[in-house]
C-alpha positions as CSV (number, residue, x, y, z in Angstrom):
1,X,4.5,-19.0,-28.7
2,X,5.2,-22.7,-28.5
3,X,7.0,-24.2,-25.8
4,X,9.8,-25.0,-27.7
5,X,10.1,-21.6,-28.9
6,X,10.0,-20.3,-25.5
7,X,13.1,-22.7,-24.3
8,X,15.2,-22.2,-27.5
9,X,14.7,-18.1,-27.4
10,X,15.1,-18.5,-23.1
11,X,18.2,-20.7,-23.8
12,X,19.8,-18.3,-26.4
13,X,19.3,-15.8,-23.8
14,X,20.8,-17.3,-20.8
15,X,23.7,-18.8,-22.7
16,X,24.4,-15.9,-23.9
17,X,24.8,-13.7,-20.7
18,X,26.7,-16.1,-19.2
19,X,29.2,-16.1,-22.3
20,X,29.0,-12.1,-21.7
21,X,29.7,-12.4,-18.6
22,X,32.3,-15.3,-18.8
23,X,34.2,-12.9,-21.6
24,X,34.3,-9.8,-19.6
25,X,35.9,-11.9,-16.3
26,X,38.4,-13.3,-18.6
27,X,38.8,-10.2,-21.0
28,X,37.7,-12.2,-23.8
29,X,35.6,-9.3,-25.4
30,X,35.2,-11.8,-28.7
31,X,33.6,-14.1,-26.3
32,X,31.5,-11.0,-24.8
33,X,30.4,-9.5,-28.2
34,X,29.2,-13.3,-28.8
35,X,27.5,-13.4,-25.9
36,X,25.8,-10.2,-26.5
37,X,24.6,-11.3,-30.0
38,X,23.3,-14.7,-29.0
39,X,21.3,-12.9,-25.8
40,X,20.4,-10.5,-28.7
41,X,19.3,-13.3,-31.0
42,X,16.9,-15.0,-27.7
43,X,14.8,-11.7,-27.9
44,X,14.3,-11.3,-31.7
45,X,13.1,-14.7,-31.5
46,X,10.7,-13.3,-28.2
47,X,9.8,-10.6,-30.8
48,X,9.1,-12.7,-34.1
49,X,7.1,-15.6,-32.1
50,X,4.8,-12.6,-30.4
51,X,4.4,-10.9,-33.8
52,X,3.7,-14.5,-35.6
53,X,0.8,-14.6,-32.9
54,X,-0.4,-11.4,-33.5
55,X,-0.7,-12.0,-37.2
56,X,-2.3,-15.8,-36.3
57,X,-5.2,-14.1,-34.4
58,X,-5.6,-11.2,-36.3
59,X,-6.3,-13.7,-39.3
60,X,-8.5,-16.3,-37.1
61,X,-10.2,-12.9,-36.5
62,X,-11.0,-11.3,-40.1
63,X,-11.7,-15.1,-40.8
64,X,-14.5,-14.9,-38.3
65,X,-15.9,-11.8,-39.2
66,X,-15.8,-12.4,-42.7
67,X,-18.1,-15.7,-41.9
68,X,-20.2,-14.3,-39.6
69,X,-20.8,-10.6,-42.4
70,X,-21.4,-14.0,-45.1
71,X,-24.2,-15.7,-42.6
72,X,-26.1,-12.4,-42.2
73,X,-26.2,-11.7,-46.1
74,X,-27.6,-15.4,-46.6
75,X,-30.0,-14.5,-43.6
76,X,-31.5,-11.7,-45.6
């Protein structure tokens, strides 16, 4: 995960648990069910940079393999 998509899904989160937070002191429960979705929306962004990973390595992986299987045919 990039930096920047550390701070953007971090940032999503904290703003919105405070906008939770700020709509249920005030009553505001628009402003809460915002809240909620934008702390939501931080950890689906969490969720898609970790699987994005996952799928980079698995590839760099196979990748590897695949070269390394290819040099021991040529060996032979």
């Amino acid at each position: 995960m990039s930096v920047e998509e550390k701070f953007d899904s971090a940032k999503d989160q904290v703003v919105g648990k405070v906008k939770e937070v700020e709509g249920k002191l005030t009553g505001d429960k628009v402003r809460e069910a915002e809240g909620k979705a934008q702390g939501v929306l931080g950890k689906v962004k969490d969720a898609v940079s970790d699987v994005k990973e996952d799928v980079k390595d698995a590839v760099k992986e196979a990748a590897d393999d695949y070269k390394t299987d290819s040099e021991k045919e040529i060996d032979q």
